[in-house]
Every structure is written in C-alpha cells, then in structure tokens.
C-alpha positions in Angstrom: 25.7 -42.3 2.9 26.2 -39.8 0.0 27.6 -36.7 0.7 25.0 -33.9 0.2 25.7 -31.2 -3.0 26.8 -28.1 -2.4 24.8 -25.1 -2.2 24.5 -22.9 -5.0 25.4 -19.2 -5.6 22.4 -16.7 -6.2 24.2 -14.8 -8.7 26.4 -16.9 -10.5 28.1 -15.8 -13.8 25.8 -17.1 -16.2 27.9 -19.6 -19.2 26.5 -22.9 -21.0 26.2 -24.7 -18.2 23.5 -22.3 -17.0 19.9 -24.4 -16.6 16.4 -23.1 -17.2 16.2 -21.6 -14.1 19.0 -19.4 -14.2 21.4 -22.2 -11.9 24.5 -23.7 -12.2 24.7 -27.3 -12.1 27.4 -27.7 -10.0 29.7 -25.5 -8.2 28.9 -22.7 -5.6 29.6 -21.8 -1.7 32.1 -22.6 0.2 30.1 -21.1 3.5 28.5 -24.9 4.3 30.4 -28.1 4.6 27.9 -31.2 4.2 28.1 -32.7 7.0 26.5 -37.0 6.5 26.6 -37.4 10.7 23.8 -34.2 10.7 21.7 -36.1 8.1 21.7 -39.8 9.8 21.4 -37.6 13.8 18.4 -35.8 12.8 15.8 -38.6 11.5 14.9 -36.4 9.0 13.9 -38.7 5.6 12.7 -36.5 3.0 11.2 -38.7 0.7 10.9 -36.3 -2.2 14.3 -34.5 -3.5 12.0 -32.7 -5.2 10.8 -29.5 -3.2 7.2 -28.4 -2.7 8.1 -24.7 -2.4 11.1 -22.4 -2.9 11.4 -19.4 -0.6 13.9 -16.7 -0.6 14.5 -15.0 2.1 15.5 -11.3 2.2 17.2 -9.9 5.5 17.4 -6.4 5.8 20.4 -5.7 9.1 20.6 -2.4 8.4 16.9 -1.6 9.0 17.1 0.0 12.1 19.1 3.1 10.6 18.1 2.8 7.1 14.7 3.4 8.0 16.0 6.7 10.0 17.1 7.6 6.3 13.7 6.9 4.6 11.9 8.4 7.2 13.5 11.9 7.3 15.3 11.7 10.5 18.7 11.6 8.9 20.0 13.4 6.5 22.4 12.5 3.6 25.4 13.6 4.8 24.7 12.2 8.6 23.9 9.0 7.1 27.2 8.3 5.3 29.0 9.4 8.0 29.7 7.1 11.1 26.1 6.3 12.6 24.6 4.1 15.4 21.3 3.1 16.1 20.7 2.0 20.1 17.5 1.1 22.5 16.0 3.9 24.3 14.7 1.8 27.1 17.0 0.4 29.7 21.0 0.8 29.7 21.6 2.0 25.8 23.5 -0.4 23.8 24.3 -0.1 20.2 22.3 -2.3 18.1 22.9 -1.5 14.6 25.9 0.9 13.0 27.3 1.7 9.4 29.5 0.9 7.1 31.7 4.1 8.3 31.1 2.9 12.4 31.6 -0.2 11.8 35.2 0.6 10.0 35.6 2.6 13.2 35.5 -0.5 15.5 31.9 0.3 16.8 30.1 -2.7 17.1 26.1 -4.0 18.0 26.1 -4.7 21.5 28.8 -2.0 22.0 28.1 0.5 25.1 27.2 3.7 23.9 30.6 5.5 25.8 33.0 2.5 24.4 31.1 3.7 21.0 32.2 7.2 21.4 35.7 6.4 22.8 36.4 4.8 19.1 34.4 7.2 17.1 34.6 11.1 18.1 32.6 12.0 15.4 29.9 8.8 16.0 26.0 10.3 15.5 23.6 8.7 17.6 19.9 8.1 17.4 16.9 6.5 18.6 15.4 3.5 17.1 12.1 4.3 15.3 10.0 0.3 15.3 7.7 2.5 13.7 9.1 3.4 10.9 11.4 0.0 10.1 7.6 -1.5 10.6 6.3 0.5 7.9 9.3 0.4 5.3 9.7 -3.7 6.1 5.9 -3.4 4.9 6.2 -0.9 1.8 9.2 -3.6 0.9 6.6 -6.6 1.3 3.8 -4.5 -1.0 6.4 -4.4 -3.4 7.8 -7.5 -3.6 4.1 -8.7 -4.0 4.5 -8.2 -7.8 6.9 -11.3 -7.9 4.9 -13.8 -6.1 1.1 -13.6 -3.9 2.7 -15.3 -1.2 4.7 -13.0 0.4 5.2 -13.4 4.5 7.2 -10.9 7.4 8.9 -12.4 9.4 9.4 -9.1 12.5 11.4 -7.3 12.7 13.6 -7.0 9.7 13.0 -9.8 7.2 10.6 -10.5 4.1 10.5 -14.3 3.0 8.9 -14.9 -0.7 7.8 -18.4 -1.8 8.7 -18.2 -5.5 8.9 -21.8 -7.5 5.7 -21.0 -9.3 6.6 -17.4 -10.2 10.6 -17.8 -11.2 10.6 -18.4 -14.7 7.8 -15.8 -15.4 11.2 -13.7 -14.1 14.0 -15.1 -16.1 14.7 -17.9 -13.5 15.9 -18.2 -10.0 19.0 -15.8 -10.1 17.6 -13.0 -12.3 14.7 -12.7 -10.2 17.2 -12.3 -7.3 19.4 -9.6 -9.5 15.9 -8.0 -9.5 14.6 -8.0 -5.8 18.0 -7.3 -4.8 17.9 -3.9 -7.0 14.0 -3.1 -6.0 15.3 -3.2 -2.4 18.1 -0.8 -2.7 15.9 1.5 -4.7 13.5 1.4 -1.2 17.0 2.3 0.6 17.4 -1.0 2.3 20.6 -3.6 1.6 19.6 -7.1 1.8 21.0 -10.4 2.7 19.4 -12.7 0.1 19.3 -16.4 0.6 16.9 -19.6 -1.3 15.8 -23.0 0.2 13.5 -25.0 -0.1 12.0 -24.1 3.6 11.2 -20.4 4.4 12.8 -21.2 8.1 16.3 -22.5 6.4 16.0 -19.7 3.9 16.0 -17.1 7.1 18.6 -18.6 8.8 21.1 -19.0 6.0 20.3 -15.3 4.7 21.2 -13.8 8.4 24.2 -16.4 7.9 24.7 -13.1 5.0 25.9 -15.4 2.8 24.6 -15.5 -0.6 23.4 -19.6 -0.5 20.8 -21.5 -2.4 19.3 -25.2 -2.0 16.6 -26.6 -4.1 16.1 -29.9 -2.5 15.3 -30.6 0.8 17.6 -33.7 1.0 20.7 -31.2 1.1 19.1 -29.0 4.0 20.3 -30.9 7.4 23.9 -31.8 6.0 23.9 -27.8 4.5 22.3 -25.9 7.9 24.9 -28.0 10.2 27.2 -25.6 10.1 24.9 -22.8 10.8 26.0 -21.0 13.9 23.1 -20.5 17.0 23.2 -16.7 17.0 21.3 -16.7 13.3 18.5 -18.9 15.1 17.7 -15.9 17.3 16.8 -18.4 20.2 16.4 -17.4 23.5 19.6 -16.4 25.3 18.9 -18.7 28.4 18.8 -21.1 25.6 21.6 -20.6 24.1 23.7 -20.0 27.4 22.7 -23.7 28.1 23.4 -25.5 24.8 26.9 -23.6 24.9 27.7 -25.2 28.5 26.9 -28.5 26.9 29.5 -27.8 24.1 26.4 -27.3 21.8 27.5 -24.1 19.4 25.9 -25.1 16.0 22.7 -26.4 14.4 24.7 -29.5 13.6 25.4 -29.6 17.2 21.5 -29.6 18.2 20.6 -32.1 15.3 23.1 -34.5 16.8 21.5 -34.8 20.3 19.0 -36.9 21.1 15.6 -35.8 19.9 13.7 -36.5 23.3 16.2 -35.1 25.6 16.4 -31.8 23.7 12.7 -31.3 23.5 13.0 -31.8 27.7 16.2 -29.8 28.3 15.7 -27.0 25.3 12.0 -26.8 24.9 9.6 -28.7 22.2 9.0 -25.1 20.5 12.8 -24.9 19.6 12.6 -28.6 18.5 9.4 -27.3 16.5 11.4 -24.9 14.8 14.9 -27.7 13.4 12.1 -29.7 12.5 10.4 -27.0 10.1 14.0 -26.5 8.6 14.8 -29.8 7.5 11.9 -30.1 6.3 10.8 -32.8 8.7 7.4 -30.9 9.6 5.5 -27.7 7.9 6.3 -24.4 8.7 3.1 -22.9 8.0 3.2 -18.7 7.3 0.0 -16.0 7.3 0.6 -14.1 4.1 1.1 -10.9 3.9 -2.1 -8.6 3.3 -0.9 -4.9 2.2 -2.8 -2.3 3.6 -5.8 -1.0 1.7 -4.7 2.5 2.1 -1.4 4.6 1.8 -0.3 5.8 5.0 2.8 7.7 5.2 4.6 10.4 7.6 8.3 12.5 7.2 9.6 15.0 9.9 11.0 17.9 8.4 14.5 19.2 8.5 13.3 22.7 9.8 9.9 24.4 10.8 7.9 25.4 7.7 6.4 28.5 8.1 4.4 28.9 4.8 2.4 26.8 3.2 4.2 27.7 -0.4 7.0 25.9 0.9 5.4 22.7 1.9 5.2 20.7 -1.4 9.0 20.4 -1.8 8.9 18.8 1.6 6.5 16.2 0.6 8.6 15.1 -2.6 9.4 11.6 -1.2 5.8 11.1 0.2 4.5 11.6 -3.1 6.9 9.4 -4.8 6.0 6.4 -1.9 2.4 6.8 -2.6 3.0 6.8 -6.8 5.1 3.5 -6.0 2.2 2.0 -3.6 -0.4 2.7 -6.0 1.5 1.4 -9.1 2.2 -2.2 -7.3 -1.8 -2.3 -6.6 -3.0 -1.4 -10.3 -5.5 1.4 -8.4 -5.7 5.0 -7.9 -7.9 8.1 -5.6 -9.8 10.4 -5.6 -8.9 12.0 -1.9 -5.5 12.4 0.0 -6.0 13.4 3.3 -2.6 15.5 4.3 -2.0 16.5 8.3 0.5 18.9 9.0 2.4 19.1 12.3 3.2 21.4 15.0 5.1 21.4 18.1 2.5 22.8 20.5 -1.0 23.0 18.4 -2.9 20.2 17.0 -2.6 19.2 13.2 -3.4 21.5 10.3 -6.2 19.1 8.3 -5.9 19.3 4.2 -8.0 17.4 1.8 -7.7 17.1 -1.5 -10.2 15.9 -4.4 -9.4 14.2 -7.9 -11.9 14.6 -10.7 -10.1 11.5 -12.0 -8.8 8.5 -10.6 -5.0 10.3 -9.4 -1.9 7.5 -10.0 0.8 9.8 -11.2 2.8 12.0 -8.9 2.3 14.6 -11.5 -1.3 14.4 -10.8 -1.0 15.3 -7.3 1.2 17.9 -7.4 -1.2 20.1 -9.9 -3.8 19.7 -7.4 -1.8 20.3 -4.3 0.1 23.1 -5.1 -3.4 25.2 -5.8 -4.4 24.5 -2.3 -0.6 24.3 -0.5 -0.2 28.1 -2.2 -2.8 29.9 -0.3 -2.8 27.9 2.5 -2.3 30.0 6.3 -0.4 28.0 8.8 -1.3 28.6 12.3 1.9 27.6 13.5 5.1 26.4 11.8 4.6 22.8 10.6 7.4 20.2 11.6 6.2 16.9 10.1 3.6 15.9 7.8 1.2 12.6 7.4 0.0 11.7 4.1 -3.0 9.5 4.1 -4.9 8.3 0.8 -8.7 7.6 0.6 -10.1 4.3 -0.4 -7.9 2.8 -3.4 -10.1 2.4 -6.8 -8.9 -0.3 -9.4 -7.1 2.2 -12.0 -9.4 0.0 -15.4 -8.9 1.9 -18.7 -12.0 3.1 -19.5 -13.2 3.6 -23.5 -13.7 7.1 -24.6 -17.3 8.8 -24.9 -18.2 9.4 -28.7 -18.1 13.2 -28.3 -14.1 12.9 -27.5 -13.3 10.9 -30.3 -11.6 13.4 -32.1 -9.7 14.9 -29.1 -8.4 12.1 -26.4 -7.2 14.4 -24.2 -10.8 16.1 -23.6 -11.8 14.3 -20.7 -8.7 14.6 -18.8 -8.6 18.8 -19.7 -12.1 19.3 -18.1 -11.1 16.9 -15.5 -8.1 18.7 -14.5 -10.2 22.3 -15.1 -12.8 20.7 -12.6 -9.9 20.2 -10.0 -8.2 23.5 -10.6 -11.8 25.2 -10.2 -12.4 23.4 -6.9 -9.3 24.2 -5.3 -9.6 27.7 -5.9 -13.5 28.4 -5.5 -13.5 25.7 -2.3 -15.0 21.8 -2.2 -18.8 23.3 -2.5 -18.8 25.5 -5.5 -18.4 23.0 -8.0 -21.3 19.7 -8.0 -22.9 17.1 -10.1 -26.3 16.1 -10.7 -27.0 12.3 -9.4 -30.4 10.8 -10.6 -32.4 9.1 -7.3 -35.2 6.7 -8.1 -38.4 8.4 -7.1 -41.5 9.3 -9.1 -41.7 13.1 -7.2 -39.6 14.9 -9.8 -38.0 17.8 -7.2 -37.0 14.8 -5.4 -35.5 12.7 -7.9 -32.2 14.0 -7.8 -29.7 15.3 -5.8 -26.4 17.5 -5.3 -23.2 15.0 -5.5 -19.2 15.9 -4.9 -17.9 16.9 -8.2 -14.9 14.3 -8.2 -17.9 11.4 -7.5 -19.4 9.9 -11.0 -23.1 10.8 -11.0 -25.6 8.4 -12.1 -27.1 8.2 -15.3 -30.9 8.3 -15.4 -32.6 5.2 -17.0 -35.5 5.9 -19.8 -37.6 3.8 -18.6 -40.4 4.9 -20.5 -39.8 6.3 -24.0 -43.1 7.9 -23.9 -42.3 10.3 -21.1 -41.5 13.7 -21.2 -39.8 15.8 -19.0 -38.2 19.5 -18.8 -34.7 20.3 -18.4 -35.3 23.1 -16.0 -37.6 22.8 -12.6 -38.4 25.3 -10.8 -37.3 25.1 -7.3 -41.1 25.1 -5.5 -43.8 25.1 -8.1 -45.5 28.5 -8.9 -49.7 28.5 -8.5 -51.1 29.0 -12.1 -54.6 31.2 -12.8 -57.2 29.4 -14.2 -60.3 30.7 -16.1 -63.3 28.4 -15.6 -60.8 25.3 -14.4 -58.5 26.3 -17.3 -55.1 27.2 -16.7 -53.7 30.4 -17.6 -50.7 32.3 -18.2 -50.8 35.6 -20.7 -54.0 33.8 -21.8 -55.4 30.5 -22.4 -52.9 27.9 -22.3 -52.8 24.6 -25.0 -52.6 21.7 -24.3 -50.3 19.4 -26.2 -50.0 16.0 -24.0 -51.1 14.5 -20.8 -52.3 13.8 -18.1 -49.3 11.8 -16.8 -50.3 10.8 -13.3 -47.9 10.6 -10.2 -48.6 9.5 -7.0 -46.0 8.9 -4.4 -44.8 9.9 -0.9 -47.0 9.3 1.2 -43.9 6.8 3.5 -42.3 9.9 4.3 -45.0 12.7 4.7 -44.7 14.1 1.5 -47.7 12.9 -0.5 -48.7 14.1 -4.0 -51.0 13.3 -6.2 -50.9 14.9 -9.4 -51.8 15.1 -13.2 -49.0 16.7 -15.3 -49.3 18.2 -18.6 -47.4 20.0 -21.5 -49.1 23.5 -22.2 -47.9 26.1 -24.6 -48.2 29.8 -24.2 -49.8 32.1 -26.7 -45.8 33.1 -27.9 -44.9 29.6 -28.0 -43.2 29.2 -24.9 -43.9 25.4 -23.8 -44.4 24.5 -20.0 -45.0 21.5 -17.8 -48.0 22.3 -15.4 -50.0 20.4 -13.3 -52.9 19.9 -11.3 -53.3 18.9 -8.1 -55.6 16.2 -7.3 -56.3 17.3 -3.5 -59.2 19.9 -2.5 -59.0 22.6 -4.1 -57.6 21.1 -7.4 -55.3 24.3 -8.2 -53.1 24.8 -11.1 -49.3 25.0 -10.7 -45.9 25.8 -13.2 -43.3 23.2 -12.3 -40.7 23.5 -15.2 -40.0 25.1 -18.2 -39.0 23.3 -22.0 -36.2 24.4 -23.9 
C-alpha cells in the first residue's frame, strides 16, 4: 500500500511552488508519521481523495484565564505575571496557567499548594464558564464573516468549514494568517489546525501543532499517531485502553472493530469513525445571538456617574465589533449598573438614528451618564442592546441635497434634546387609519419613524391644526356663526365611523371663512340637536 502524504504546514513560506490555494505541494510537518498498518486496520475506504468539506479547527487552551482578561477580572499587569486558573468545586486543582507559570514549573493538574511551593508570587483565580462561554461565542460571531457554517464545539473550541469560502480569502493559509490575527485581537491564542473532517481537525489542533490534510485518504495513516489525551475520552476509558497497551489513535484503529465497540463503547467507536471519514460527523451551526449582551466588573467602586463611561470603554468597543460583523445597528441600549448590597441602577438610552459607531454611543451616553445620581457605588456593569435593525443606506430626502450632513445634525440634536429634557418631552406624529380625525393619529417615541399619511383622496382637505375637543359654534337661523355670518367655500364631506368602540359620529364637515378672512373647518353634527362645532383651523 502507498504510504500516505504528509501533512501540510498552515503557514508555509509562500515561493513558486505555492498552489491556488495558498499550499505547498509537498513538504510540511514532521508531528505525524504515516502509518500504512492504521490505514489497512481501520476498514476505512474512502473512495473519493477528493474531500467534501474542509474544516479548520481553532483551539483556544488559554481560555479559561484569557477570558478573566476580557472580562475585567484581571488586570494587565496580573495577567502577565504568573497566573492559574483552578475549579472551585471539589479539591482545587490547577487547570490552566501562563506563559510566566508555566516557566515556573506550575502545571494543569497541579495541586494548588505544589503551585505555590514553585511560584511565590503565583495569582490565583476562579474559573468564570461564563465568561469563556460568552468570548468562545463573540469569537464564533466573528469568525462568521469567513464562512456561514460556523460550529462550537464546548468548552474552548470554534471549528469553521471553509472549502467554499477559501479563495474568496486569498486561499487556505492566508485565511489562517487572518483568523489567527482576528483571534488575538479578541485576546485569545489559538491552536489552528485543517482536515478534511471537523472531528480530525479538533484533535490535531489540541495536538497544538500547526497540521493540514485535504484528502481524506491521508486521515487514518496521519491521526495514528495522535495521542488519547487530545480525544478527551472518558478517563475510565482511557485507564482501560492503557492496561491493554492501547496509548494512541493508531493503537485503537488497530483493534478489532467489534471488540472495541463491546469493551470501549460504540459512542467512542462513533467518534474514530467520524474522523476517518468512515461515517458523517454531523454539527448544529452556530446561530449568534440576536442581541448584544455584555458585562465588566470594575476595578474599584464608582461613585459618580461622570466616571462611569471610561469604565464601559471595552463594552462599547464589543458591541461596535458585534454590530459590524451583523451589518445592523439600534436604536436602545439598555445599561444596568451594579451594587454590592442594592439592586441594579436601570439606564436606557434612545438613538434618533440607527447607532453602529462607538462614537455614536458615547455622545448619547455621556448626556445621561453626567447627571446621573447613584444610589450606591456601582461595581460592575451589563450592557444590553435592543432589537438589531439591518444598518441599509438609505437615499437622502430632496430638501438635504445640498447639505448631507442635515439629517444626521437634527438627528443627533433630537438625541441631545431627549437626554437632557427626559424620554417624554420630545415625540413624533404617527398617522392611524381611521376616518374620526382626533383619532387618526397618535403620539410616537421620537427615535421611532412615524408613518407617513397616504392621500388617498386628492379632493380632500384637511387643517393642519385641530383643536383638541371641538368648540360649539352659534348659529343664526341654522347658520353658523363666528364674528358674523360665516361662508361657505366647500363641503359637506361626510364621516361616519366608530360606532365598534362606543365612539360614534356622524358628521358633515365644511370649510367656512370668517368675515377677516380667517378660514375654518366646522361641522355639523347629524344627531338631535344638529349643533354647529369648530374642529380646526387653516393656515
């Protein structure tokens, strides 16, 4: 049997032998040795060299702490310096460390006292699932701009299936180059791998070794060498395989298929089978959330509300980011502030126009933030947006031709105005569909677009101002007065209408002019006793 290629490096120096994809042809790791007995033991026959899908894998090991980091719970300085993460539940172990621990001799797995022994100066923290949930998820939103199929794999890994998206990105390694960078600039350090299976692509990226297969042919000889621990199976599991001398994924796909399936369990069988390629590992995209939801614990207490905005510079920033990769924008944030012993301090805040830029936010917030009275100092804060809006360019009105920037002036002058006066000072007129004209419109936020009346009927006329409950008229004979006879210039226009909810008028309106010229819209009502009644006024 032939011996399988070697795998390829991810980020190889590119030269004329470079392909269309940004590959090498030959050449690459020396992590796997191709291993022909792996191939023959497993009964695995791709028939295709050809892969169906390309998935690289991105493994994150230093999640646990590096979300401390992005979540505000360590600082800077604390974070360069030796660091361990460890469980809070049970006897605490140390389940991820730093460059700087690490160099120290502290280990994963290392008791927290042996940690200390090594490391006098070692800082110790909680895990936080919470937060390495949300930045594994604000890493997966991202990466969504490369590919739509993008898939978590809990608790620290993002796998993206990218063979009909790589050349759109300069091939293979250059979209790599550019995930890799996109992940530091979240704060995380990943362990990148490619296959041609998203299971083989996990395992050989928590192998941390920079690997990539394009045909599934080369995938049993290439994972033999794969030791257990980057399986994550059971330890039971493992404890038994090692007493049979079984200490690599070459080792499994050499034993019998049956027998494994009794001894091991059908599920782990399920899972060498997926990453051959033998059977279909099938993966629920992920779905980012419809909504930015974000939350950082301050250093210190914040006492006045003038001093929160500095504090919220990386919440802002997240939620630009968030928004960006979506195309869409708000019109609310919704901002909770934190105390120790009372609940939350509720903010809102309202956009006149769809808000993307951090800029935007800040000019808005700091109006409200400024004046603000805290009831207690605030030790945290939780940003949440309201429903995201697609951010479309719309075309400019005629009257703003001349200046583009109009819209967005009174915009922003609408938002300063609110923040100052308060949410209810500041409204828009929204046209309802109803015959009764004092109830065919109605008060709407000033940030909401208000709907533009139809003309229906080009013969009708109408006043720009009502009067809020119509005014009885004299009449002279059954003619209406006011400072004398009044003329008549049009009508009757009938309307009839509200009889479904108890409000029933029948009336015949007219437009009258005064004696000085004044022109009115007047009615009479077509119950007993038939009065006359001023309802608006013409400009």
């Amino acid at each position: 049997m032939a011996v399988p290629a070697k795998s390829l490096d991810l980020f190889p120096p590119r030269g004329p032998d470079e392909n269309r994809d940004g590959m090498r042809s030959e050449g690459g790791s020396a992590l796997l040795k191709s291993t022909p007995a792996a191939v023959a033991a497993s009964g695995s026959h791709p028939a295709a060299a050809t892969a169906r899908e390309l998935w690289l894998a991105l493994h994150l090991p230093g999640l646990p702490f590096e979300a401390l980091r992005a979540a505000g719970h360590v600082s800077e300085r604390e974070y360069h310096g030796p660091l361990a993460v460890v469980e809070s539940a049970g006897r605490q172990q140390v389940i991820a460390c730093n460059a700087a621990a690490l160099g120290l001799g502290v280990t994963a797995g290392m008791d927290i006292n042996a940690a200390y022994a090594l490391a006098r100066r070692l800082r110790i923290h909680e895990r936080q699932p919470e937060a390495e949930r949300l930045l594994l998820e604000r890493l997966a939103g991202w990466a969504g701009r490369f590919t739509p199929r993008v898939s978590l794999e809990l608790p620290d890994a993002v796998l993206l299936e990218i063979k009909g998206s790589r050349r759109l990105f300069g091939g293979i390694a250059a979209l790599a180059e550019q995930l890799a960078a996109g992940a530091r600039e979240h704060g995380v350090t990943p362990w990148i791998a490619l296959a041609p299976t998203s299971r083989a692509a996990l395992w050989f990226a928590r192998s941390g070794e920079k690997t990539s297969i394009t045909t599934v042919r080369d995938l049993p000889g290439l994972l033999a060498c794969l030791p257990l621990a980057v399986l994550r199976w059971p330890e039971p599991r493992v404890t038994l395989l090692a007493s049979m001398g079984v200490h690599a994924v070459g080792d499994c796909l050499r034993l019998p298929r049956d027998g494994f399936a009794r001894r091991v369990g059908p599920a782990l069988l399920l899972e060498l089978d997926q990453a051959t390629g033998r059977l279909p590992d099938v993966r629920r995209d992920f779905r980012p959330q419809v909504r930015f939801s974000g939350m950082r614990d301050f250093d210190d207490e914040i006492g006045q509300g003038s001093w929160l905005l500095e504090r919220l510079d990386s919440l802002l920033d997240d939620l630009a980011e968030f928004l960006e990769a979506r195309q869409a924008g708000v019109q609310s944030l919704l901002l909770l502030l934190l105390h120790r012993d009372r609940p939350p301090t509720r903010q809102v805040f309202r956009f006149a126009l769809l808000a993307t830029q951090r800029e935007h936010f800040v000019a808005v917030m700091s109006e409200q933030l400024s004046r603000i009275q805290l009831q207690a100092p605030a030790r945290g804060a939780k940003l949440r947006s309201g429903p995201l809006l697609m951010n479309a360019t719309l075309s400019k009105p005629f009257f703003f031709a001349t200046n583009a920037h109009a819209p967005e002036q009174i915009s922003r002058l609408l938002e300063r105005l609110q923040a100052r006066l308060g949410a209810d000072s500041l409204y828009r007129l929204q046209a309802i569909d109803d015959h009764r004209p004092e109830h065919a419109w109605r008060k709407v936020a000033s940030w909401q677009e208000g709907k533009t009346a139809e003309k229906k009927h080009s013969g009708r006329c109408r006043p720009l101002w009502l009067l809020a409950d119509p005014q009885p008229l004299e009449h002279v004979g059954g003619w209406p007065v006011s400072g004398g006879p009044l003329e008549i210039r049009r009508g009757p226009e009938r309307i009839e209408g509200g009889w479904w909810a108890g409000r029933d008028v029948a009336r015949d309106y007219y437009v009258a002019r005064t004696a000085a010229g004044v022109r009115l819209w007047i009615y009479r009502d077509r119950h007993v006793p038939h009065g006359w009644f001023l309802h608006g006024f013409f400009g």
